[in-house]
N, C-alpha and C positions, 0 to 999 in steps of 0.2 A: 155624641153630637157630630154631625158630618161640619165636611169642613165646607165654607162659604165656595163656591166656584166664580173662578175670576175672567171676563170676559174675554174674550180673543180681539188682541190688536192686532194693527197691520202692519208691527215689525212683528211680530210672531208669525201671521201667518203668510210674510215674505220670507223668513230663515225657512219654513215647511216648504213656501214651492221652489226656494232657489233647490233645496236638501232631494227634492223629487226630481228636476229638473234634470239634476248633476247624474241622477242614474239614469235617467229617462234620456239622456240624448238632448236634453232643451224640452222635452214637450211636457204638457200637465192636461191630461184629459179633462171631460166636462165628468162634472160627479163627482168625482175623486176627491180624495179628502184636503187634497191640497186647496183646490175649486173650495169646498164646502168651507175651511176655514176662512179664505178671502172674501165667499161669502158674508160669514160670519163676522167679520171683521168691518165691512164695510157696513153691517146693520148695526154694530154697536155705536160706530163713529157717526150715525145718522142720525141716532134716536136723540140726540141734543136738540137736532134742527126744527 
């Protein structure tokens, strides 16, 4: 059995781009996986609406 996969919030995928940022100098490019989970994050908190 795999295991359920649990959606990406947007305290997770703010620890991801503060964690990118701190190497990056502050910047998070477009694409980036950092982008993608904010993405991500903001579709899950939506689909309530």
């Amino acid at each position: 059995m795999s295991e359920k996969k649990k959606p990406m919030t947007p305290a997770a995928a703010a620890r991801i781009q503060s964690a990118n940022a701190k190497q990056n100098g502050g910047a998070t490019t477009k694409g980036s996986f950092p982008a993608k989970a904010q993405a991500a994050a903001d579709k899950n908190t939506n689909q309530g609406e």
